[in-house]
DRENDREN-728225 format. One record per residue: residue number from 0; residue in one letter; x, z, y of N, C-alpha, C in turn. Coordinates in nm, 2 decimals. Layout:
N
NUM A X Z Y X Z Y X Z Y
...
end
This chain:
222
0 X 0.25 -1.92 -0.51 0.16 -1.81 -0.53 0.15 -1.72 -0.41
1 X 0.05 -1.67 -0.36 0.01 -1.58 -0.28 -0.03 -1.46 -0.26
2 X 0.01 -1.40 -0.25 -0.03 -1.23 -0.30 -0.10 -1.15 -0.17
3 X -0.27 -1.15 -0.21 -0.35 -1.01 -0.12 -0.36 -0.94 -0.12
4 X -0.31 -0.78 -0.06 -0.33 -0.66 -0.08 -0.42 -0.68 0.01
5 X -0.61 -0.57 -0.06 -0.68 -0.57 0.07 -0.79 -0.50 -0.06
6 X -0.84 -0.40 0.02 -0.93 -0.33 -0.08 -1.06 -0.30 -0.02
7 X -1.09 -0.41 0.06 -1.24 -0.46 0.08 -1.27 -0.55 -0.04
8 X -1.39 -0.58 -0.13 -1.37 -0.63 -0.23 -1.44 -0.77 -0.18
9 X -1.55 -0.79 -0.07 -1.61 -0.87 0.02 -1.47 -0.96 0.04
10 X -1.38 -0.91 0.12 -1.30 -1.00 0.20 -1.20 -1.03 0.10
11 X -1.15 -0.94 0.00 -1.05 -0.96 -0.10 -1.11 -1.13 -0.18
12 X -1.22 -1.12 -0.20 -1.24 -1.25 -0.28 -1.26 -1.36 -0.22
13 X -1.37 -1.34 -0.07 -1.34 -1.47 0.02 -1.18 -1.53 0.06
14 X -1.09 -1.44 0.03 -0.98 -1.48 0.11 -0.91 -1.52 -0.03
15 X -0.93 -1.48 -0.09 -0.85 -1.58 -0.23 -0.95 -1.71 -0.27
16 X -1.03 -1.70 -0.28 -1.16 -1.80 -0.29 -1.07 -1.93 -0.21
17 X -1.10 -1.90 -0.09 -1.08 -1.98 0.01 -0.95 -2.05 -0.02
18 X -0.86 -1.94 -0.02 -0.72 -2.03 -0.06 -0.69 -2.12 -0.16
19 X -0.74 -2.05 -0.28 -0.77 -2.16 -0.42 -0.83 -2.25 -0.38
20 X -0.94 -2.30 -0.28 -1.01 -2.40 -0.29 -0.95 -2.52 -0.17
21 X -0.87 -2.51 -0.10 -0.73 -2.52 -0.04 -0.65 -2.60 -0.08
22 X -0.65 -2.57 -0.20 -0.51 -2.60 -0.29 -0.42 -2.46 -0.28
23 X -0.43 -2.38 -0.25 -0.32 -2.26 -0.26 -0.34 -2.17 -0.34
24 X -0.25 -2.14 -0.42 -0.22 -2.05 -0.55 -0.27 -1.93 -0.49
25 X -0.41 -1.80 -0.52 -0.38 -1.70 -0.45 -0.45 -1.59 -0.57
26 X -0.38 -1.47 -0.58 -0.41 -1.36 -0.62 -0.46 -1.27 -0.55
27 X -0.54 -1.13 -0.58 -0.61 -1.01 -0.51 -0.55 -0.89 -0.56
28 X -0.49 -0.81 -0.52 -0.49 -0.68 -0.54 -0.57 -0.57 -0.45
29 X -0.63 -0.48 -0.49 -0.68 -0.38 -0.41 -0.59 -0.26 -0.35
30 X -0.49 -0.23 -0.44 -0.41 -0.14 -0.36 -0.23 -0.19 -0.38
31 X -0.14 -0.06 -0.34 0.01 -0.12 -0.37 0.04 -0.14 -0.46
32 X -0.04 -0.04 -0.58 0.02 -0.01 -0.75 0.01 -0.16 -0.80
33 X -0.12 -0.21 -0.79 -0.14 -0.28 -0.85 -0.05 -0.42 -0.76
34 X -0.02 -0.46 -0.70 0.08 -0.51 -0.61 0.20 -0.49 -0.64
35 X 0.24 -0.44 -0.69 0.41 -0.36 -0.72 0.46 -0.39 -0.86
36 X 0.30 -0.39 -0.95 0.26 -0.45 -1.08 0.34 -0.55 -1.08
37 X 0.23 -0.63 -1.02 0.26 -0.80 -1.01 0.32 -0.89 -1.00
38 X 0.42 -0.78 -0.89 0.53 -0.83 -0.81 0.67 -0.87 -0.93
39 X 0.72 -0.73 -0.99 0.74 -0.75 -1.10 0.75 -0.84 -1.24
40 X 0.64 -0.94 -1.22 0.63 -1.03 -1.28 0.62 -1.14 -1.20
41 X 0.58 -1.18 -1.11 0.59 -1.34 -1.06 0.61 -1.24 -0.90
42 X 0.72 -1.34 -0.82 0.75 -1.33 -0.68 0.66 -1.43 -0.60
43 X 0.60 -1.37 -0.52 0.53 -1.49 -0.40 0.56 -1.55 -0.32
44 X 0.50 -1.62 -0.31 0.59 -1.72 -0.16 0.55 -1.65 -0.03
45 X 0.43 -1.58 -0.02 0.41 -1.51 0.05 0.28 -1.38 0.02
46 X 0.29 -1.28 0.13 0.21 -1.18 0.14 0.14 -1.20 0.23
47 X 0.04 -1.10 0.18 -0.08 -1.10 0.31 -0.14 -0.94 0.28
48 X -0.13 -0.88 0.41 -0.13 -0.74 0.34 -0.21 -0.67 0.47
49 X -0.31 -0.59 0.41 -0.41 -0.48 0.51 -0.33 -0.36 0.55
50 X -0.37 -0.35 0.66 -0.28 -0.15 0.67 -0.37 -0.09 0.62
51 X -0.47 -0.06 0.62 -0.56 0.01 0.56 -0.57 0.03 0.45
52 X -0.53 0.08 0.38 -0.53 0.06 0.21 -0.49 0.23 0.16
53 X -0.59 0.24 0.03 -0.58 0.39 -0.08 -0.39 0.37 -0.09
54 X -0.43 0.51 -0.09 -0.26 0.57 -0.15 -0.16 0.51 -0.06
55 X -0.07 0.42 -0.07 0.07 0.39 0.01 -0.03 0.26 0.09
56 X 0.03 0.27 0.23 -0.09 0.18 0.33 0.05 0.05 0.32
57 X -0.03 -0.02 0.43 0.01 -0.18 0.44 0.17 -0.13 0.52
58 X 0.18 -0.09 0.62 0.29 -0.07 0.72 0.43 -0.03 0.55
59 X 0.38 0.11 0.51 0.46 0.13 0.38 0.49 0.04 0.28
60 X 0.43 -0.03 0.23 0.49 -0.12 0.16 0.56 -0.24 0.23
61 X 0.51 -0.32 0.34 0.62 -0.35 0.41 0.73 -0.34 0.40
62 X 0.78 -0.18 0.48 0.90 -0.15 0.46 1.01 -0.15 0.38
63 X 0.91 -0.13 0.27 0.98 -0.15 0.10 1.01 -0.26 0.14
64 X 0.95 -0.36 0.10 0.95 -0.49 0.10 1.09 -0.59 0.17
65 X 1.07 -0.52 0.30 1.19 -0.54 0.41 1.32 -0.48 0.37
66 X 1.33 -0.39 0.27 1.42 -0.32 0.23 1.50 -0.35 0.10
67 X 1.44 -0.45 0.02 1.49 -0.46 -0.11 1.53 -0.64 -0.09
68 X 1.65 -0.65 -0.11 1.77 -0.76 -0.10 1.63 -0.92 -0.15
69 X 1.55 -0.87 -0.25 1.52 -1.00 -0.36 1.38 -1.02 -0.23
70 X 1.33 -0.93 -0.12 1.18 -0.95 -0.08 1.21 -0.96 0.04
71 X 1.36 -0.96 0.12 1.38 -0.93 0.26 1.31 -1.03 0.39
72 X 1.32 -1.13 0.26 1.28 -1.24 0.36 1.18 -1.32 0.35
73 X 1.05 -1.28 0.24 0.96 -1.28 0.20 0.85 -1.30 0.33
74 X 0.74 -1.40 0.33 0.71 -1.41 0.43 0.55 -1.33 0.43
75 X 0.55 -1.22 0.57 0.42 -1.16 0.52 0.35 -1.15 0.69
76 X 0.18 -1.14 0.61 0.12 -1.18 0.73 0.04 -1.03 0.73
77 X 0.00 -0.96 0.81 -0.10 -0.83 0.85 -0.20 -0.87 0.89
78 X -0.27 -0.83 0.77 -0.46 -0.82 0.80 -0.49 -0.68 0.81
79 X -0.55 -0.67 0.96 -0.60 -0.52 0.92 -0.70 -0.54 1.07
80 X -0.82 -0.42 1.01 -0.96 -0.44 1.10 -0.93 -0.36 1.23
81 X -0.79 -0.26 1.24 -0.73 -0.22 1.34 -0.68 -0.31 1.47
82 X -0.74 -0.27 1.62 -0.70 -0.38 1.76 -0.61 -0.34 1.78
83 X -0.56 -0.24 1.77 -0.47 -0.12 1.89 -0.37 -0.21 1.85
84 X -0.28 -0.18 2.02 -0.13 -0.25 2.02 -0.05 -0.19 1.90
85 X -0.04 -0.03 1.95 0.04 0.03 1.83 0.07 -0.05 1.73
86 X -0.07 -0.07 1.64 -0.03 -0.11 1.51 -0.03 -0.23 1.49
87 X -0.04 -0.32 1.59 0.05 -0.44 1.57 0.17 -0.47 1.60
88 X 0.27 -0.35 1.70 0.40 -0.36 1.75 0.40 -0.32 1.62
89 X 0.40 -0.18 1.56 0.46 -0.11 1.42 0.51 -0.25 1.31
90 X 0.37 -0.31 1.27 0.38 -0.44 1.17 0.51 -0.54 1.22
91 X 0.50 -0.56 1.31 0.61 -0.70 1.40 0.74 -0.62 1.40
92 X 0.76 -0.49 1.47 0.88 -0.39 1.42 0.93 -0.37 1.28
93 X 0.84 -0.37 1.18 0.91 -0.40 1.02 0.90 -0.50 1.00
94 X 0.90 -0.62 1.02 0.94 -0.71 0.98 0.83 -0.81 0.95
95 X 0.73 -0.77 1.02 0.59 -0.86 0.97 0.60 -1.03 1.07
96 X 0.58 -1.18 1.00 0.59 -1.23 1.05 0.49 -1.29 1.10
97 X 0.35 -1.25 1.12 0.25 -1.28 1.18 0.12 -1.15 1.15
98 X 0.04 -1.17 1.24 -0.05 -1.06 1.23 -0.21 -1.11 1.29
99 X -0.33 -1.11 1.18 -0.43 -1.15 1.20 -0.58 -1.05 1.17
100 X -0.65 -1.07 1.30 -0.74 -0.94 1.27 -0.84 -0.93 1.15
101 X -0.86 -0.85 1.07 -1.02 -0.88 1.04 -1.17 -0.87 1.12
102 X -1.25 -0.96 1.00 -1.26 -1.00 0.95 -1.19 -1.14 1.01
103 X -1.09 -1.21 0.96 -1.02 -1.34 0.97 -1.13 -1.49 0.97
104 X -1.15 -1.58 1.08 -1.16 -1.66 1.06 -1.08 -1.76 0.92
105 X -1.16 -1.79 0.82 -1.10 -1.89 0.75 -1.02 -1.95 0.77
106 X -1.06 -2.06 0.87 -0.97 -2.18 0.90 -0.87 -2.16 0.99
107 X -0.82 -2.07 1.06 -0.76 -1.99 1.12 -0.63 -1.94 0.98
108 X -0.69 -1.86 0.95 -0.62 -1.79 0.82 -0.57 -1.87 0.75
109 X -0.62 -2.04 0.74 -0.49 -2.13 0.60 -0.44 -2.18 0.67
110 X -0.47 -2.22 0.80 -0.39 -2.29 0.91 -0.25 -2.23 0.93
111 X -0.28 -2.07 0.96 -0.15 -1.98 0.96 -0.09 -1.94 0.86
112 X -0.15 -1.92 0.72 -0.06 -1.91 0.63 -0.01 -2.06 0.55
113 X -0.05 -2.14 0.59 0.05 -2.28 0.58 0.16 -2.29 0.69
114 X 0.16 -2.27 0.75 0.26 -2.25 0.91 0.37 -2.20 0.87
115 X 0.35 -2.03 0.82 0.43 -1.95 0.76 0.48 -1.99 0.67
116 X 0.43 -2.07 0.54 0.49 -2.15 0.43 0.59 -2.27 0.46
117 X 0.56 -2.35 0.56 0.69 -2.45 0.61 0.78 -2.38 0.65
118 X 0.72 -2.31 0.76 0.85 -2.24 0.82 0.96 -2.14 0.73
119 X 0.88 -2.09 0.63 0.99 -2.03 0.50 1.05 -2.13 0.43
120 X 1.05 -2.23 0.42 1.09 -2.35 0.40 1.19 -2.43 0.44
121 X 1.14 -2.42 0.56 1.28 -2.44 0.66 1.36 -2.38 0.73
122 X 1.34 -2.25 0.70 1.44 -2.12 0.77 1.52 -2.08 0.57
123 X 1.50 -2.11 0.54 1.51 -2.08 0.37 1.70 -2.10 0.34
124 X 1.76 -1.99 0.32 1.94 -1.97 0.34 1.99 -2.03 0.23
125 X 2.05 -2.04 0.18 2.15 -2.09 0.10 2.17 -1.95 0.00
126 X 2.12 -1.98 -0.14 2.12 -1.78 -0.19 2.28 -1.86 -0.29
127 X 2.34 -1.91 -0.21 2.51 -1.92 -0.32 2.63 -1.89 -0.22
128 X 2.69 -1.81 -0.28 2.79 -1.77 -0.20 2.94 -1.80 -0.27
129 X 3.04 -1.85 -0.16 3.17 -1.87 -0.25 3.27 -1.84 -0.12
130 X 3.34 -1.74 -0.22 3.51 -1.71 -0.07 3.59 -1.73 -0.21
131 X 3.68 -1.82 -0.17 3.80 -1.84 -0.22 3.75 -1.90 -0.40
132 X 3.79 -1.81 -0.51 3.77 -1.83 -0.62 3.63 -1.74 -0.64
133 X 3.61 -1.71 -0.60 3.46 -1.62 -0.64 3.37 -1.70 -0.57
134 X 3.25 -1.68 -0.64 3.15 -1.79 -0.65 3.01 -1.68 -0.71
135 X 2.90 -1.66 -0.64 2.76 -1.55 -0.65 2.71 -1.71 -0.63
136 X 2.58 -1.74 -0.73 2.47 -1.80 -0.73 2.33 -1.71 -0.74
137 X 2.28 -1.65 -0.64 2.14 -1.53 -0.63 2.03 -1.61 -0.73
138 X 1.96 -1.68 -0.74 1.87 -1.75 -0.80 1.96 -1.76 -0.93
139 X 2.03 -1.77 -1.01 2.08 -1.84 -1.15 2.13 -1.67 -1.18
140 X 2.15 -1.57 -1.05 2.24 -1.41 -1.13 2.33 -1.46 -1.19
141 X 2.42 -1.55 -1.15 2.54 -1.60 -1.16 2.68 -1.55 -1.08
142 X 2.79 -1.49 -1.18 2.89 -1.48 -1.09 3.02 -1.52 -1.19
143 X 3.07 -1.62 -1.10 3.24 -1.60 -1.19 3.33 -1.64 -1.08
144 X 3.43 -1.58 -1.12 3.55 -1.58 -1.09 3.65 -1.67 -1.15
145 X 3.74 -1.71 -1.06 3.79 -1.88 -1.09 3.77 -1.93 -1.21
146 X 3.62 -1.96 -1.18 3.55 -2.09 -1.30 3.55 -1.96 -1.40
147 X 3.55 -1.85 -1.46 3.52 -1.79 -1.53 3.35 -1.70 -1.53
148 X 3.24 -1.63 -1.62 3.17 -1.57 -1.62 3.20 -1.41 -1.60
149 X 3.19 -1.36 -1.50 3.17 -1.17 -1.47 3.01 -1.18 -1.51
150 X 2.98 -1.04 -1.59 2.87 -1.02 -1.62 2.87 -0.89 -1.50
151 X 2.79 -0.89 -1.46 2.79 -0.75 -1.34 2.64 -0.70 -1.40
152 X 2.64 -0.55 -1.40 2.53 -0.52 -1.41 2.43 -0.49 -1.27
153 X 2.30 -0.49 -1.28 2.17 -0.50 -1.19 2.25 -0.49 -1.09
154 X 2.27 -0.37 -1.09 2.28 -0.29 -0.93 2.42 -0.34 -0.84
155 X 2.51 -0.36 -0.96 2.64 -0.43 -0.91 2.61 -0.55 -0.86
156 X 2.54 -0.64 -0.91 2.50 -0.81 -0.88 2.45 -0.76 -0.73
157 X 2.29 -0.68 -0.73 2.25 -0.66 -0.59 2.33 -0.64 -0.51
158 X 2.43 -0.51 -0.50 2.51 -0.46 -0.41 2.62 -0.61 -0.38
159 X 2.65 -0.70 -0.44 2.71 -0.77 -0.43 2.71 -0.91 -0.34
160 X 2.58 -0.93 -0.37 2.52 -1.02 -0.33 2.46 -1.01 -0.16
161 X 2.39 -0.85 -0.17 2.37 -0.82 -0.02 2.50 -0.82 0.08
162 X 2.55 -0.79 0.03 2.68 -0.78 0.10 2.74 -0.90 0.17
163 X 2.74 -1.02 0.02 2.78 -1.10 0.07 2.70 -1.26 0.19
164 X 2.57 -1.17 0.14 2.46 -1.17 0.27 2.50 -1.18 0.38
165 X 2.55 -1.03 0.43 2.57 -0.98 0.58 2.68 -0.99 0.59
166 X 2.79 -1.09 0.55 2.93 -1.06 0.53 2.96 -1.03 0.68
167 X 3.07 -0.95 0.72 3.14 -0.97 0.83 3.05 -0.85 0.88
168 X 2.96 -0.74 0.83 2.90 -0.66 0.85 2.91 -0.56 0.84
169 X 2.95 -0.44 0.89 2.99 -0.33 0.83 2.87 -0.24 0.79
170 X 2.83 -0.21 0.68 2.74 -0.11 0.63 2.77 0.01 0.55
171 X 2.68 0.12 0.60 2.71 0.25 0.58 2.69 0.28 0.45
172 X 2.70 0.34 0.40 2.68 0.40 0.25 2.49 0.42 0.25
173 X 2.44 0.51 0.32 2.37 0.55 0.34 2.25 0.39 0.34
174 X 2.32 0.30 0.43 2.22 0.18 0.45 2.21 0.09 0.33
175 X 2.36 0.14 0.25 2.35 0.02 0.09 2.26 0.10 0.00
176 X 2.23 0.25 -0.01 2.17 0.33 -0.06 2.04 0.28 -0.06
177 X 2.01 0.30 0.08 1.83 0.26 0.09 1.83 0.10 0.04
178 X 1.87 0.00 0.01 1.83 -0.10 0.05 1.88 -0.17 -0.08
179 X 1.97 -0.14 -0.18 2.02 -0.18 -0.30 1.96 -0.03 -0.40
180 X 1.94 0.08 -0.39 1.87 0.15 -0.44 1.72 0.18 -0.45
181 X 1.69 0.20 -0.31 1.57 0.17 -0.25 1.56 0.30 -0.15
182 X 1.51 0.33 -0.08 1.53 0.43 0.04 1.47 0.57 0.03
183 X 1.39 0.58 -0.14 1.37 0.74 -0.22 1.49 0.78 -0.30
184 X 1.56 0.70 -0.31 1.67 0.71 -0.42 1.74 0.85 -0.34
185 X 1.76 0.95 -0.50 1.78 1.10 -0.46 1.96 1.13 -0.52
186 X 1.99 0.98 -0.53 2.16 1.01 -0.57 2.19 1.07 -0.41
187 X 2.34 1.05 -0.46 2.46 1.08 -0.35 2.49 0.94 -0.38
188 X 2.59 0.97 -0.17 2.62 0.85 -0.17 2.78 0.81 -0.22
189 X 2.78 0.91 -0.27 2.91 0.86 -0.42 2.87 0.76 -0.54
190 X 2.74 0.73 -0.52 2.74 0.65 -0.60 2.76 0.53 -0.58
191 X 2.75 0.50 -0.45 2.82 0.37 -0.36 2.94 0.30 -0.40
192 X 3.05 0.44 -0.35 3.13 0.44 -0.40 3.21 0.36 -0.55
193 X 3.14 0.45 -0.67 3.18 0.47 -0.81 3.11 0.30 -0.80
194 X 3.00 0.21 -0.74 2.99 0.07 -0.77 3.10 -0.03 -0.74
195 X 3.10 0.05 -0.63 3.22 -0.06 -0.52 3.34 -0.05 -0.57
196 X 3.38 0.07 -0.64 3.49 0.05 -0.78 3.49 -0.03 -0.87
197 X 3.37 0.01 -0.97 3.36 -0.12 -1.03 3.37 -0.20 -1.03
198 X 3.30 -0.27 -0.93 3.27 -0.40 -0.93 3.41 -0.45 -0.84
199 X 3.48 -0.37 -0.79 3.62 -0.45 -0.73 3.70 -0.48 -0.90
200 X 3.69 -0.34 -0.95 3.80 -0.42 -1.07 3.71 -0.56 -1.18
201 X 3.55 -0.53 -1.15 3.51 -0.67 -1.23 3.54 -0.77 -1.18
202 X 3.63 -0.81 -1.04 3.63 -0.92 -0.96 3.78 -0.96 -0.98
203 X 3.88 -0.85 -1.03 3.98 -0.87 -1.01 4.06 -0.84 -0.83
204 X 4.12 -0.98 -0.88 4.17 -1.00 -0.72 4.08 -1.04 -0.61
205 X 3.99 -1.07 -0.63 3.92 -1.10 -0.57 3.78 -1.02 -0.51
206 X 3.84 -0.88 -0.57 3.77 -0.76 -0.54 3.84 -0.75 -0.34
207 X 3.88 -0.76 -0.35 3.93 -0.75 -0.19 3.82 -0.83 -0.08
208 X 3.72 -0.93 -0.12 3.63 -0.92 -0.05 3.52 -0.83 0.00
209 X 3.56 -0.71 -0.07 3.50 -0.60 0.00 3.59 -0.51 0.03
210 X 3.59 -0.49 0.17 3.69 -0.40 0.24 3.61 -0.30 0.28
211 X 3.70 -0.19 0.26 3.67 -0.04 0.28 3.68 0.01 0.47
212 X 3.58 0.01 0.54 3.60 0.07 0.67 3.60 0.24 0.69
213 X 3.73 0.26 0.74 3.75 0.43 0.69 3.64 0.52 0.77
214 X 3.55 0.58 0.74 3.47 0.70 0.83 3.35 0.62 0.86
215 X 3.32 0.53 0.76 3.16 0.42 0.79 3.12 0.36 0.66
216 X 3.21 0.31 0.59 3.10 0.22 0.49 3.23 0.13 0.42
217 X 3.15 0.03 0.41 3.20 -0.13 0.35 3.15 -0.25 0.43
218 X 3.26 -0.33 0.42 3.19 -0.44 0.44 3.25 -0.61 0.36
219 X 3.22 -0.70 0.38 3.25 -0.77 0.27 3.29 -0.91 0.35
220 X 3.38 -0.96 0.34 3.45 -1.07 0.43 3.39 -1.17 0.37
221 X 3.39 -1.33 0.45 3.33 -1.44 0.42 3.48 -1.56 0.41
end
């Protein structure tokens, strides 16, 4: 599936039109809300997203996007009727993996968002992680410990999993905050903390793959 943010209603329908008739699964949103909706209920294989848009713009949700562990690597393309360098460095600087002007040639536009679909395909990581007796499967929210079931809750699974992402990384409190909470989140970063407790004693011994760096953060060994 495919997901349009683009709130020309003209371009919003030729460009899902087009793709359905393709063969590609594709949906239309007009703005983020309704994007944020949807998202919620089915994940895309990819975005395609206007800067120009009511209420939170294309660059903004990006961000989000780039920032939450399940969308990091989500593959997304910028449509927007803007030439300026600016705002195509800005798009390529968060994380955008291609960028096309409007109004978009058609055949241009499935050419490249087929491109972008192999290549997420075959850049596509391994979401199972195993050090020693601990064992994260990201796709099944699977975690046990030697051959056993840990139930972790949401935020513990996230925080766990990112981590064991970037293993060998050291991250700040502040960076697990935005990015496992999301980057409005109005806690303290004691709440890092009070997880990283947790979730060491739900691991047992094997809570020691996350080590404490004194005066910076955590990081999580491989």
């Amino acid at each position: 599936m495919i997901y349009l943010v683009e709130d020309e209603e003209g371009i919003r329908e030729l460009v899902v039109y087009t793709l359905c008739s393709t063969g590609l699964d594709a949906r239309g949103f007009s703005n983020g809300a309704e994007f944020w909706s949807a998202l919620r209920e089915e994940m895309p294989s990819l975005v395609l997203l206007d800067i120009m848009l009511p209420g939170e713009d294309g660059l903004e949700i990006l961000r989000r996007l780039r920032l939450a562990p399940e969308t990091a690597r989500l593959p997304v393309m910028m449509l927007t009727a803007r030439g300026t360098e600016y705002d195509k460095v800005r798009g390529l600087e968060l994380g955008a993996d291609d960028y096309l002007a409007k109004p978009p040639g058609m055949m241009e536009l499935v050419a490249r968002v087929r491109r972008l679909l192999r290549r997420a395909e075959t850049d596509a990581e391994p979401e199972e992680y195993s050090v020693g007796g601990l064992f994260v499967s990201v796709p099944r929210r699977l975690v046990t410990v030697d051959g056993t079931e840990v139930h972790l809750t949401l935020k513990e699974f996230d925080l766990l999993a990112y981590m064991l992402k970037n293993a060998g990384i050291v991250m700040t409190r502040d960076r697990l905050l935005s990015v496992v909470w999301g980057y409005n989140y109005e806690g303290e970063t004691r709440t890092v903390d009070t997880h990283i407790l947790t979730l060491r004693g739900k691991l047992g011994r094997h809570g020691a793959v996350i080590q404490t760096v004194r005066g910076v953060g955590y990081k999580a060994v491989g």
